[in-house]
C-alpha positions in Angstrom: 60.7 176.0 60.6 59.6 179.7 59.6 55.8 178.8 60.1 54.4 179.2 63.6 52.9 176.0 65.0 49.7 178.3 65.3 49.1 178.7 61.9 47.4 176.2 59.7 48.0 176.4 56.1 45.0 177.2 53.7 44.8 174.7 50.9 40.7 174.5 50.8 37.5 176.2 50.7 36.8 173.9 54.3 40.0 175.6 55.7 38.4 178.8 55.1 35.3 178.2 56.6 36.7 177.7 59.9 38.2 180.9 59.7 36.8 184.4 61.3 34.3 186.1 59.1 36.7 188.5 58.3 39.3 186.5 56.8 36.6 184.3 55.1 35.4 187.3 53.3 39.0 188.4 52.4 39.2 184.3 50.7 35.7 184.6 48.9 36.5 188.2 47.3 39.6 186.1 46.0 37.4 183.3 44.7 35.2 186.5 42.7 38.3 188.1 41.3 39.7 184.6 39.9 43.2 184.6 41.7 41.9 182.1 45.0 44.4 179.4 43.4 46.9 181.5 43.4 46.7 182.3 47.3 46.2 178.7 48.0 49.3 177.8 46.0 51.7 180.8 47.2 50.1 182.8 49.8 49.4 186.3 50.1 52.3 187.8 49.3 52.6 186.6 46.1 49.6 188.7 44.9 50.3 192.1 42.8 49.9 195.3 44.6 46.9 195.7 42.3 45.2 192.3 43.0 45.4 193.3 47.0 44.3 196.9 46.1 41.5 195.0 44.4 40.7 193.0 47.6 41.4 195.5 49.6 38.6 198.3 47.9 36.0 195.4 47.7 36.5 194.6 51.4 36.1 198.7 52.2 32.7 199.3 50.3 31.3 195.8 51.4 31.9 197.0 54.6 30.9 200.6 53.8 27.5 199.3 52.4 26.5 196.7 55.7 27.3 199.9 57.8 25.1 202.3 55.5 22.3 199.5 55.6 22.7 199.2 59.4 22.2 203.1 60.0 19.2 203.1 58.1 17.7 200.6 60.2 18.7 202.0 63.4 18.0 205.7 63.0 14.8 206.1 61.2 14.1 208.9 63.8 17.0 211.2 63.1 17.0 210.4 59.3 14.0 211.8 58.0 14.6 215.2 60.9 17.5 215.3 58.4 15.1 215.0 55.3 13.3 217.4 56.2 15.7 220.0 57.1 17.0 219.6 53.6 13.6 220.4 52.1 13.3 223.4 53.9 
């Protein structure tokens, strides 16, 4: 009665993968860190603020790392300009 008849309930791996990206990545970091179970048996909120701070700083310098890689690739140009103002 609480649940919205949107919302599917997560028991699986296959659940997850028809999930956004996002919220796949947020069930495989889970997986790594040991505690996927856990969210499958009792849902997010039974996690410890550390075990979401966990998830949570993963999720940040994943995402901090794909956008370092993707700036590289997009501005060679105005990355070695920088370089080479530096060694000046």
């Amino acid at each position: 009665m609480n649940e919205s008849p949107k919302k599917k309930k997560i028991t699986c791996m296959e659940d997850v993968r028809s999930l956004p990206k996002k919220e796949q990545t947020k069930y495989e970091i889970a997986e790594e860190l040991g505690i996927l179970d856990k969210v499958f048996q009792s849902g997010w909120r039974s996690l410890s603020a550390k075990e979401s701070g966990r998830i949570g700083g993963i999720i940040r310098s994943r995402n901090a790392r794909m956008a370092a890689s993707q700036d590289t690739g997009k501005s060679s140009g105005s990355t070695s300009m920088s370089s080479d103002r530096q060694k000046e």
